[in-house]
N, C-alpha and C positions, 0 to 999 in steps of 0.2 A: 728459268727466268726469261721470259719475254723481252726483250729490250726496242723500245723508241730506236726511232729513226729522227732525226733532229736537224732542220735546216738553220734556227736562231731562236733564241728566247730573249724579248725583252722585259726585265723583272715588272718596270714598271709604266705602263703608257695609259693615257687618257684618253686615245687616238684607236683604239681596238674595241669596242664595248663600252657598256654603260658601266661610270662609275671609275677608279683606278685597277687595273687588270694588270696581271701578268699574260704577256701572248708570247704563245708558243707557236712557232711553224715546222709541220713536218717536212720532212724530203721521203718526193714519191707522189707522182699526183697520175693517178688513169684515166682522168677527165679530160687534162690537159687542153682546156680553152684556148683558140685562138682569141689573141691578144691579151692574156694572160698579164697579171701585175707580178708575177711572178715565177717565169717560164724555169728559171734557173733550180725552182724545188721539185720539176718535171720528175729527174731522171733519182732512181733511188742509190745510185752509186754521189759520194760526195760529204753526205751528212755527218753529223756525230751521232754515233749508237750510245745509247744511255738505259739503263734499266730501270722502268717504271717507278719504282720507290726511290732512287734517288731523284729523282726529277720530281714528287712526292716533298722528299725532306725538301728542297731544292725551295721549289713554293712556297709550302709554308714558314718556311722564314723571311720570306720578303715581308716588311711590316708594311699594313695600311693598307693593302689589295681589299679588294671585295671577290676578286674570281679573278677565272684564269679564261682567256680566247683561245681554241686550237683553229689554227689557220693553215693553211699548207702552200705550197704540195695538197695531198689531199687528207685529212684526218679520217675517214674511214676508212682508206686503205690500210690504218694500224689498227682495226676495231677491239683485239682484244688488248694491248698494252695498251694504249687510250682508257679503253674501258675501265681499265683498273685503276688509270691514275686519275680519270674523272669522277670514280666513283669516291676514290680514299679522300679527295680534295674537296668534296659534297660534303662528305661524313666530318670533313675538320671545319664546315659553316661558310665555304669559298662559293660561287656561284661557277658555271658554265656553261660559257657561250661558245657554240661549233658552227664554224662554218663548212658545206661540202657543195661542190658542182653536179653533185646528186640531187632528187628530186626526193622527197621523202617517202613521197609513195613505195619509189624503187628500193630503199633503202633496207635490209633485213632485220629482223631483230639484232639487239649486241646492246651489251652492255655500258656502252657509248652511248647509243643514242640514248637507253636509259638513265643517265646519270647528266644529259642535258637541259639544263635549262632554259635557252635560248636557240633556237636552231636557226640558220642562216643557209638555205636552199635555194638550189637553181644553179645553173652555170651563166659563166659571167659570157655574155653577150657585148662584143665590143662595138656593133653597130646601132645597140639602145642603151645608153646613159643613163643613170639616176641621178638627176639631179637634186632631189629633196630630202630622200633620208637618206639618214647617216651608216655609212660603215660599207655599205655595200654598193657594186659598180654599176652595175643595169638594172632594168625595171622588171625583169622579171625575177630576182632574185626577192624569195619570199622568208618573212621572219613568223615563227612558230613557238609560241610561247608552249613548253612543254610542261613548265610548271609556274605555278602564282607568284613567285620571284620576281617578275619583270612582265610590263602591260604597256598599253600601245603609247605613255608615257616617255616612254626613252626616244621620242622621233622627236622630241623637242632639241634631243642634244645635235650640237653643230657636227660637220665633220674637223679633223683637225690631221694637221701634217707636222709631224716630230721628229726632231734631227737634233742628232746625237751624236758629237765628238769625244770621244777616244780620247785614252791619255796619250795613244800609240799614234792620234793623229788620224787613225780612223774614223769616216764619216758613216753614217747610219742612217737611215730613212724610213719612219711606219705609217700608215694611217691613210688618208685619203683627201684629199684639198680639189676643191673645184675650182673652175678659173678666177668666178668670186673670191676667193682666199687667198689664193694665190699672188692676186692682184694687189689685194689687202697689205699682205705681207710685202710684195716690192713697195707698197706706200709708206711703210713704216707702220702696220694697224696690227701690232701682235696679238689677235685675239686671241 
């Protein structure tokens, strides 16, 4: 049994992908961007180990998703447990969207990239911003429609920043808000 490396799963966010998603983040990134939104899934000591089919049942039972986001850390450094949970979560009618700080070229065959429907490439560059679509940090980070699922449609959606309290009192934070949102949001402008 293959088992994930697991930094956080949120069941359900509007704020990762087109549509309601469950996002997963690995722990483990060989990219390792500076200025990273999330240096802390670098190192693969830390995580929860999970085996691939649970994390399988796991998804499909969240009700109301359209698909699932793998974010990391880095999602191809797990290529074959990925593989196999992007594939089984394809076969039950979920969508996936991967993001990796790889360039697609570089990227090997695997059963990953095959069972993607969305790919999200490039390494995130913190001295060029994107300001206009959604989801991702710099400009050269490129989207790759790998299957007719999703088309250059989805750059209409905003970005959006989600924060999530805990019964425990824990606070939570996904997604991505530009200063415009930001600002919004100190106005009082929930969008």
């Amino acid at each position: 049994m293959e088992l994930l490396n697991l930094h956080r799963i949120v069941d359900v966010t509007a704020a990762e992908g087109p549509g309601l998603r469950c996002a997963v983040w690995t722990q483990g990134c060989s990219v390792r961007c500076p200025g990273c939104f999330n240096p802390q899934t670098w190192t693969t000591r830390g995580g929860t180990p999970m085996p691939w089919p649970d994390l399988v049942s796991h998804v499909l039972a969240i009700p109301g998703i359209e698909g699932v986001t793998l974010l990391g850390g880095e999602p191809f450094d797990q290529p074959e447990p990925l593989g196999h949970f992007a594939s089984a979560v394809r076969e039950a009618g979920l969508s996936v969207m991967t993001f990796t700080g790889h360039v697609l070229a570089d990227l090997p065959p695997s059963e990953l990239l095959d069972s993607t429907d969305l790919l999200v490439d490039g390494p995130f560059l913190a001295d060029r911003p994107e300001p206009s679509r959604p989801w991702v940090g710099s400009v050269n980070q490129r989207f790759h429609f790998l299957t007719d699922r999703y088309d250059e449609s989805i750059f209409t959606t905003p970005n959006r920043l989600e924060l999530t309290i805990a019964p425990d009192g824990a606070i939570e934070l996904n997604g991505f808000a530009t200063t415009e949102v930001l600002e919004a949001l100190l106005e009082g402008d929930h969008r």
